[in-house]
C-alpha positions as semicolon CSV with decimal commas, in nm:
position;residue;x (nm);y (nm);z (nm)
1;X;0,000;0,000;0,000
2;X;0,248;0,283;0,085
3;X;0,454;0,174;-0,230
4;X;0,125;0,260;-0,443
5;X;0,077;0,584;-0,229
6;X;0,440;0,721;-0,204
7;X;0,522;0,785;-0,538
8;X;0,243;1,092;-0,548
9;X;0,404;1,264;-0,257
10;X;0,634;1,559;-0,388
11;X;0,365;1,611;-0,652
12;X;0,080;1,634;-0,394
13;X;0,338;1,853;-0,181
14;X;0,440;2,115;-0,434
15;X;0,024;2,076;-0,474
16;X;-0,064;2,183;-0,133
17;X;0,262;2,422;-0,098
18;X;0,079;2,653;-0,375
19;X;-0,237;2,615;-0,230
20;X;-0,127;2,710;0,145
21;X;0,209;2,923;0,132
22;X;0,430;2,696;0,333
23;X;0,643;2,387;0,289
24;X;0,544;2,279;0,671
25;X;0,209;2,256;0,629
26;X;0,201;2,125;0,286
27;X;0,387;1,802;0,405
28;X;0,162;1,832;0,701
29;X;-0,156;1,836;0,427
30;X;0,017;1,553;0,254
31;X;0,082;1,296;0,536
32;X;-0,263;1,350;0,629
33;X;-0,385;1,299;0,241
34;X;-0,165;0,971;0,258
35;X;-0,264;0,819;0,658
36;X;-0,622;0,893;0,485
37;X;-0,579;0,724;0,173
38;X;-0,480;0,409;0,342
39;X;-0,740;0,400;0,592
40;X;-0,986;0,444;0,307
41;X;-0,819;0,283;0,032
42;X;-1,061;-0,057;0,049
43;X;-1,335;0,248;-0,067
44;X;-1,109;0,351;-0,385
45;X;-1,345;0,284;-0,689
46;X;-1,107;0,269;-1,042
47;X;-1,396;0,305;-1,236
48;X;-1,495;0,607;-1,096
49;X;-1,135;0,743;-1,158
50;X;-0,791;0,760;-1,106
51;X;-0,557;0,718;-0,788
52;X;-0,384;1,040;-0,837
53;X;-0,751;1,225;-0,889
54;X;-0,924;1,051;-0,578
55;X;-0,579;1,181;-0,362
56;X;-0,594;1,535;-0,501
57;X;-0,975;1,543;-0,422
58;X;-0,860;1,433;-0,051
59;X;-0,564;1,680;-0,031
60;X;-0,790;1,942;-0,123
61;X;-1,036;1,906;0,091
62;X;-0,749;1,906;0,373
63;X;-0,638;2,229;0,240
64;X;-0,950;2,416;0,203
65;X;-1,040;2,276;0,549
66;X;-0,660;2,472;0,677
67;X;-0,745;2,782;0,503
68;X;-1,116;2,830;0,668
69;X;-0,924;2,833;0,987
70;X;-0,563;3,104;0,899
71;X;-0,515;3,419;0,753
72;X;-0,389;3,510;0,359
73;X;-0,012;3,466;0,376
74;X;0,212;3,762;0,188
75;X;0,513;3,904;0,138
76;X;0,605;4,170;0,338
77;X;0,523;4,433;0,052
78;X;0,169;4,384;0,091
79;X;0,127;4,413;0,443
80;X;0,161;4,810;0,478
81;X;0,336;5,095;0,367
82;X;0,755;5,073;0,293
83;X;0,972;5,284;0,576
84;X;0,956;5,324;0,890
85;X;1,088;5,170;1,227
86;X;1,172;4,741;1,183
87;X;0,990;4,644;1,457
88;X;0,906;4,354;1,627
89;X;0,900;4,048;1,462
90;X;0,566;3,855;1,312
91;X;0,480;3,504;1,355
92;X;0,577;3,294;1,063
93;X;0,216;3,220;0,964
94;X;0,208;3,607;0,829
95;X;0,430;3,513;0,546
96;X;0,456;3,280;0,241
97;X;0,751;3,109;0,367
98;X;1,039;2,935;0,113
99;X;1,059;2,537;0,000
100;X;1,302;2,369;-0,114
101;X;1,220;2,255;-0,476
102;X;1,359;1,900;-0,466
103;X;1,023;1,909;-0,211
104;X;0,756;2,027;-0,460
105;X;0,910;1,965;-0,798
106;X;0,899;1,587;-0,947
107;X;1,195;1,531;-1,193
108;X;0,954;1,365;-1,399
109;X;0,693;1,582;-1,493
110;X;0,692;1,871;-1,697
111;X;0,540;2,109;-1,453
112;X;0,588;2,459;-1,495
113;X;0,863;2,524;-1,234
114;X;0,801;2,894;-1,201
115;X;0,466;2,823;-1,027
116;X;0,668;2,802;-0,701
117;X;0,825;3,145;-0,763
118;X;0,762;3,348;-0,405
119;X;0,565;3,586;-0,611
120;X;0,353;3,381;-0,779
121;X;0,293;3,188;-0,483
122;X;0,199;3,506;-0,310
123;X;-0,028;3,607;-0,543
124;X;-0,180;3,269;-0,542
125;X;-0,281;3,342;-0,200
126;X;-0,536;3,654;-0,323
127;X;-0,783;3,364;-0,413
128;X;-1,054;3,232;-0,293
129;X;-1,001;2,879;-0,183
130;X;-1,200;2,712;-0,487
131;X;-1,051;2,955;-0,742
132;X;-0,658;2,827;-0,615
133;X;-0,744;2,498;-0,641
134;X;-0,934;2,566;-1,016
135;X;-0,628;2,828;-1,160
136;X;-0,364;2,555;-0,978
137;X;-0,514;2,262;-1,145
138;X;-0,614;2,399;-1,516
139;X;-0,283;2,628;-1,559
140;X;-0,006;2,460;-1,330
141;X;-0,098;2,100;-1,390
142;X;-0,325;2,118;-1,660
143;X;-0,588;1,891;-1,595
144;X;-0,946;1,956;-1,829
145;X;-1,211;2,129;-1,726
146;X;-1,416;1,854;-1,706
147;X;-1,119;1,691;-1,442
148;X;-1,141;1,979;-1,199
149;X;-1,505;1,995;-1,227
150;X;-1,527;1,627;-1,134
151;X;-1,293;1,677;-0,830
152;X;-1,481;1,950;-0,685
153;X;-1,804;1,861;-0,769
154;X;-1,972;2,114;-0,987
155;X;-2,020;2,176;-1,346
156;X;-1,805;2,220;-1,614
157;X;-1,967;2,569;-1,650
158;X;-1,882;2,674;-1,311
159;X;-1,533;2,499;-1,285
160;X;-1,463;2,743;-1,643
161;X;-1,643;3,054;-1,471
162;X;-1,395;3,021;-1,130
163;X;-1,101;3,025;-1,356
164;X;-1,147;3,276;-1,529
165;X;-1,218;3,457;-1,217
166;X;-0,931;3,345;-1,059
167;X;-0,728;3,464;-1,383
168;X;-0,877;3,839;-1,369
169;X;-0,780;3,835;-0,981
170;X;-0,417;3,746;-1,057
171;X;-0,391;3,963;-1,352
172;X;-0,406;4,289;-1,119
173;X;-0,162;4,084;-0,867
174;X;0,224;4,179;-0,963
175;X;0,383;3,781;-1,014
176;X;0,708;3,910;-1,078
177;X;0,926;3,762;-1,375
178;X;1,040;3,429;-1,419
179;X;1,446;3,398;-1,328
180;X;1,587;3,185;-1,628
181;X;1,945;3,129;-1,493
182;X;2,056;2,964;-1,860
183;X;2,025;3,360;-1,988
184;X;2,332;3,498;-2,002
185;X;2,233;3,831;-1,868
186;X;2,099;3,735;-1,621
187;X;2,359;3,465;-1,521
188;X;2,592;3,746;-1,552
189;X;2,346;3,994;-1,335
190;X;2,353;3,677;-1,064
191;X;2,719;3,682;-1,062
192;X;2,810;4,052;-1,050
193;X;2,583;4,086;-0,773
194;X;2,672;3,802;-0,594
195;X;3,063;3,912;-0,608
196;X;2,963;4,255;-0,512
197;X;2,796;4,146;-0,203
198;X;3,093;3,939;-0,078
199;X;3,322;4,259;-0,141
200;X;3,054;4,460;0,039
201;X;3,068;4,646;-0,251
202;X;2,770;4,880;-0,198
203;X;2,807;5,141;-0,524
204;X;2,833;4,830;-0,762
205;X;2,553;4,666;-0,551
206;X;2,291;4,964;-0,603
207;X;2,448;5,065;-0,939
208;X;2,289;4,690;-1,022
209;X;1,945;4,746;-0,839
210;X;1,600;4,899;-1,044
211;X;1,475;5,211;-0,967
212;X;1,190;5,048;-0,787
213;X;1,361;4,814;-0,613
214;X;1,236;4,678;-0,292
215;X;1,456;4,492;0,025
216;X;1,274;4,284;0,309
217;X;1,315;4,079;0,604
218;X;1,084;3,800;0,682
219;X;0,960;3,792;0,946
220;X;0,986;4,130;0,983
221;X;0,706;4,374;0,826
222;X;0,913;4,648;0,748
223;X;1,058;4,659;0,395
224;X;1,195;4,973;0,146
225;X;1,123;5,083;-0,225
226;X;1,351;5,258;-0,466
227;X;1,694;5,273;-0,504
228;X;1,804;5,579;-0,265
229;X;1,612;5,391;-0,007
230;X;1,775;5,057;-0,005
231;X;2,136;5,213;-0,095
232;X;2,103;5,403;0,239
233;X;2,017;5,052;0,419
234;X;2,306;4,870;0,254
235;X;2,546;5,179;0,342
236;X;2,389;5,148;0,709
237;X;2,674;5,055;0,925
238;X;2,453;4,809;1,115
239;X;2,399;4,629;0,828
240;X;2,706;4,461;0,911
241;X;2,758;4,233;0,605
242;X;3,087;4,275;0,573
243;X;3,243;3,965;0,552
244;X;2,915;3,781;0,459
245;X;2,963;3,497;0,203
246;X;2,655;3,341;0,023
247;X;2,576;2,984;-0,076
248;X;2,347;2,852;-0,326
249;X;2,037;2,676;-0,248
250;X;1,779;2,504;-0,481
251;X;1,461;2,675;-0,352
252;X;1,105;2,792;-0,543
253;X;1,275;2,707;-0,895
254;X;1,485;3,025;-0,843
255;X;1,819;3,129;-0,735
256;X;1,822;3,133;-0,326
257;X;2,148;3,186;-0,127
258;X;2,224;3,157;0,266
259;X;2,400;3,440;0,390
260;X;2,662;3,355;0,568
261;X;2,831;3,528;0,847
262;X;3,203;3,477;1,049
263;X;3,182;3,319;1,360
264;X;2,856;3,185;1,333
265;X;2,780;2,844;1,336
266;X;2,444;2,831;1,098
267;X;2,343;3,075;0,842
268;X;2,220;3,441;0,888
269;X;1,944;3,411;0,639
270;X;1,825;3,268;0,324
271;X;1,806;3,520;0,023
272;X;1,602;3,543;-0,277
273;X;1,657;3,791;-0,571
274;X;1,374;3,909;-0,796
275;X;1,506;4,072;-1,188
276;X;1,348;4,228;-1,440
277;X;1,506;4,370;-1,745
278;X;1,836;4,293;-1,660
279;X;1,845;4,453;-1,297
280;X;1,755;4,312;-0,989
281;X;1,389;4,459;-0,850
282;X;1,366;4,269;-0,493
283;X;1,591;4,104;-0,237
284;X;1,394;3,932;0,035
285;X;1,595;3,803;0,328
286;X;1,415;3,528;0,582
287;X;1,599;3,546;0,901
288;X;1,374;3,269;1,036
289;X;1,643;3,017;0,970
290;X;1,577;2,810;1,321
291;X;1,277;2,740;1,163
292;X;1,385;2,659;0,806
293;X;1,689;2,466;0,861
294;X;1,432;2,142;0,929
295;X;1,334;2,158;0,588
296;X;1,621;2,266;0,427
297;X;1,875;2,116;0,587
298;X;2,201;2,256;0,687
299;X;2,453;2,381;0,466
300;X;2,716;2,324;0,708
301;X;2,648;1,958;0,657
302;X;2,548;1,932;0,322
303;X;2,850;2,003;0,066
304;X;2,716;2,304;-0,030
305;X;3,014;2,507;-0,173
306;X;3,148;2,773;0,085
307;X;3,103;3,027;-0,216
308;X;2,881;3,144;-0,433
309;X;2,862;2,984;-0,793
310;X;2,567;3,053;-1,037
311;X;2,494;2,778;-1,216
């Protein structure tokens, strides 16, 4: 039984991580899919469909049943206005938090890896419950209409009319732009910025940022826009990077780093970079590593290189 069950895990993870914001509870939704798919499993009908669409019609029902009871994750952009003091820090369930992709992305499927972008994750979260699980299973993993409509039980009609919906709402939502690290520019972006941050080179740093660039700290609210504002918090004394190093992880199908820091003995943070047209328009920074190392694993421990090289 678990060898028939097992094999739709990571699929049914990177499933539930778009659907609820965070690797954690996405394994959570999926062990509970699986300990209920073998307790029913003497109930599974073939003829009424397949394996994989009876546990994706468990899995989300598990998920819809989490959302009714927590709030819409975000990045820290859409929480408030940029500036001001840091403050204290939020609980973890405020934000979409970061997954690993050998978590949510099977080797063998063809499944568009930039659906587990931060951003587009993000602005996943903006839907209704019904509407993520429609716009996740018609555009991510394109199933029919007729599929989804089967799964949820309503018409074909009304499975067509949520997506659509769903596809106005995200439409207005800002996804960001797919990293494609085989582009030379932007390999060579990655690396000039990357080198520049281990030189704590700040004028090549910001000479490398868009206008409208934005900088934030999971789980911290606060964040800045524009370039002035996040040159004067990378010139900030306190800052204290100097000396950082960064190491590549595999995380949300784009380019992640830990942050790494003399003297300690686990990383500072985990950092993702956002580009469009050639410059970088976000860094966000989760300094919630206690929390992530679980999933992630250590870097200390996992022959990670002890510098940065973009791939």
């Amino acid at each position: 039984m678990i060898e028939t069950l097992e094999p739709f895990r990571i699929e049914l993870t990177g499933y539930c991580y778009r659907m609820l914001g965070s690797g954690f509870e996405a394994e959570d939704a999926v062990q509970e899919t699986l300990v209920r798919a073998w307790k029913a499993y003497s109930s599974f009908d073939s003829s009424r469909g397949s394996l994989r669409t009876w546990l994706y019609r468990i899995a989300t029902n598990i998920c819809i049943d989490m959302l009714r009871s927590s709030q819409r994750r975000a990045l820290a952009v859409d929480l408030g206005p940029s500036g001001g003091e840091i403050g204290a820090p939020l609980h973890e369930r405020v934000f979409v938090q970061p997954v690993p992709d050998a978590l949510v992305l099977p080797e063998d499927q063809a499944i568009r890896r930039e659906t587990v972008r931060l951003a587009f994750v993000a602005a996943l979260q903006h839907l209704p419950a019904r509407q993520r699980v429609v716009l996740i299973l018609r555009d991510v993993l394109a199933w029919q209409a007729s599929e989804v409509a089967a799964l949820l039980s309503i018409s074909v009609a009304s499975a067509n009319s949520a997506l659509q919906r769903a596809r106005a709402t995200l439409s207005s939502v800002d996804a960001g732009e797919p990293l494609n690290v085989a582009d030379p520019v932007q390999k060579s972006l990655l690396s000039r910025y990357c080198e520049a941050f281990e030189r704590h080179d700040v004028r090549t740093l910001v000479a490398l940022l868009h206008e409208d660039a934005t900088i934030s700290m999971p789980p911290f609210s606060w964040w800045l826009r524009g370039r002035p504002a996040v040159a004067a918090a990378l010139s900030d004394p306190g800052a204290a990077c100097k000396g950082a190093w960064l190491v590549p992880v595999r995380a949300n199908a784009s380019p992640a780093f830990w942050q790494m820091r003399p003297g300690m003995d686990r990383p500072f943070g985990l950092v993702f970079l956002d580009v469009r047209g050639g410059l970088v328009t976000g860094t966000t920074t989760f300094l919630n590593v206690p929390e992530l190392l679980p999933l992630f694993g250590s870097p200390m421990s996992s022959g990670a290189p002890a510098r940065t090289q973009v791939d």
